[in-house]
Every structure is written in C-alpha cells, then in structure tokens.
C-alpha positions as CSV (number, residue, x, y, z in Angstrom):
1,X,95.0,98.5,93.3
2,X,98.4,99.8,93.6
3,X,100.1,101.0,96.8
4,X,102.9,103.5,98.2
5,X,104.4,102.1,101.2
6,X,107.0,102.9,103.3
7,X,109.2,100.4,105.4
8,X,111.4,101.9,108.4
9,X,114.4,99.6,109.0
10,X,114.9,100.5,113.1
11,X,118.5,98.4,112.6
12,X,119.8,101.1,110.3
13,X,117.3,104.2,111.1
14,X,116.3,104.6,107.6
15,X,113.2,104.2,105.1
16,X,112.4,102.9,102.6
17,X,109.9,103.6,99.6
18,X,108.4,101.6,97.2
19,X,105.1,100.4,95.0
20,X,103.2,97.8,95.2
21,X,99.8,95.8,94.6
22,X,100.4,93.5,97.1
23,X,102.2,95.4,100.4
24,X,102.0,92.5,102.6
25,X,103.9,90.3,100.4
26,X,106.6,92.7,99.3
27,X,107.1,93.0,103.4
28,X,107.4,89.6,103.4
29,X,109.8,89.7,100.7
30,X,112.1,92.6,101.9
31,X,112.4,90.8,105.4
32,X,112.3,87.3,103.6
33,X,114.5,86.9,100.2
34,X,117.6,85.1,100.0
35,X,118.8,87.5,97.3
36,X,121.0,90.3,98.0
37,X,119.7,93.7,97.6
38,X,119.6,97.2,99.2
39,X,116.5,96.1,102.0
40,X,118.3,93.2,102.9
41,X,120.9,94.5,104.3
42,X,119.4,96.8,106.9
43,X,116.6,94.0,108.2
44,X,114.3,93.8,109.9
45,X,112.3,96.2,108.5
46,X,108.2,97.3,109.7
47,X,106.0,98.7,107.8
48,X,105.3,102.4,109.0
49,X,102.1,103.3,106.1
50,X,100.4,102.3,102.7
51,X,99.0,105.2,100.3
52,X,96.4,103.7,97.9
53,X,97.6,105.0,94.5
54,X,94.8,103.6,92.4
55,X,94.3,101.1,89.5
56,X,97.3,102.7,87.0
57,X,100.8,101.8,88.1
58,X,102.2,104.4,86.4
59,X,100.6,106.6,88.8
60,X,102.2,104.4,91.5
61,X,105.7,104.7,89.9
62,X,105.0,108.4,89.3
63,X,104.7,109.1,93.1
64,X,107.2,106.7,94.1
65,X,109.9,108.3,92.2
66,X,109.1,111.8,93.1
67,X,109.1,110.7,96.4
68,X,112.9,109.3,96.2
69,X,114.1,111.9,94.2
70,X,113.3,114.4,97.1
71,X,116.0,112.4,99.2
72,X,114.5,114.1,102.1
73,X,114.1,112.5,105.3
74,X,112.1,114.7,106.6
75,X,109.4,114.7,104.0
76,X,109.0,111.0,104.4
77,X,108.3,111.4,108.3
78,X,105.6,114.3,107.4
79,X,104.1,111.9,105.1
80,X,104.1,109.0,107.3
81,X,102.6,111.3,110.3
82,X,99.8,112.3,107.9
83,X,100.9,116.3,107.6
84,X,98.8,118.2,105.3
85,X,100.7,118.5,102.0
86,X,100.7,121.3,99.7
87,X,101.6,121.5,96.1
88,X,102.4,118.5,93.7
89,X,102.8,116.1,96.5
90,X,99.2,116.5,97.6
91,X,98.0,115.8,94.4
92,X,99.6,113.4,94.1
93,X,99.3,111.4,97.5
94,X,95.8,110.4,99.0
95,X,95.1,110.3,102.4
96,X,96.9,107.0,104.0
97,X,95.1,103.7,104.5
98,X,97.3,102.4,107.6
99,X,100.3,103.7,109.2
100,X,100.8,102.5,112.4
C-alpha cells in the first residue's frame, strides 16, 4: 500500500508532502537522517495525516506531484482538515486514514 502524507514542521511553519509505503519510517527518517536535505533543516517535524493511495505508486507519485505543484498552503490545510474536495483533487485523494 502506498501513502500521501503530510509532515508540518512547527520550527519553520511549513509542510511538507510526500509518498510513501512505509509513513512511519519516512517520519523517522525525515527527523532522523544524518544527510542533508530540504526536511532536515526545518526539524522536528509531526506528522499531521496519511491518505491511502493504493497498491500502484504511480498513483502515489501522481497525487503527490499535483499536490506540490499547487504550491498552495492553503490547499494543504483543507486537505489535512478533511474539506470536501471537488474536481481532480477528489478523484484523486481518498478519504484520510489518520490526521491528528
């Protein structure tokens, strides 16, 4: 199963948005890995809510890039706070599986 989830960086007040098949252990690794890299810069971050995307991962990478090419803040808060989305978006996105 892949994953949508978004992290929220209280440090730097931003989000992040990625994919994953394992969520708990990219947490782990954006608050963990020695390497530098965009999320390690603005630790710690928490996890805010996971979207199941299914078993294809280019669904997963389909959403996820849509989702960062809207560059909108606010979109990611709706989706977080569970708003009803219309359009491509709701298609695309099912209904959450934890957000906190």
């Amino acid at each position: 199963m892949f994953y949508i989830y978004f992290l929220y960086s209280p440090s730097s007040n931003i989000y992040y948005v990625g994919y994953t098949n394992n969520y708990l252990k990219r947490l782990s690794e954006h608050n963990g890995s020695e390497k530098n890299t965009f999320t390690s810069k603005h630790r710690p971050w928490i996890l805010k809510a996971v979207f199941e995307c299914g078993y294809e991962e280019s669904l997963a990478i389909t959403i996820e890039k849509f989702i960062k090419k809207q560059k909108s803040r606010v979109l990611i808060e709706k989706i977080i706070d569970g708003m009803q989305l219309i359009g491509s978006l709701a298609q695309l996105v099912r209904v959450p599986f934890l957000r906190d």
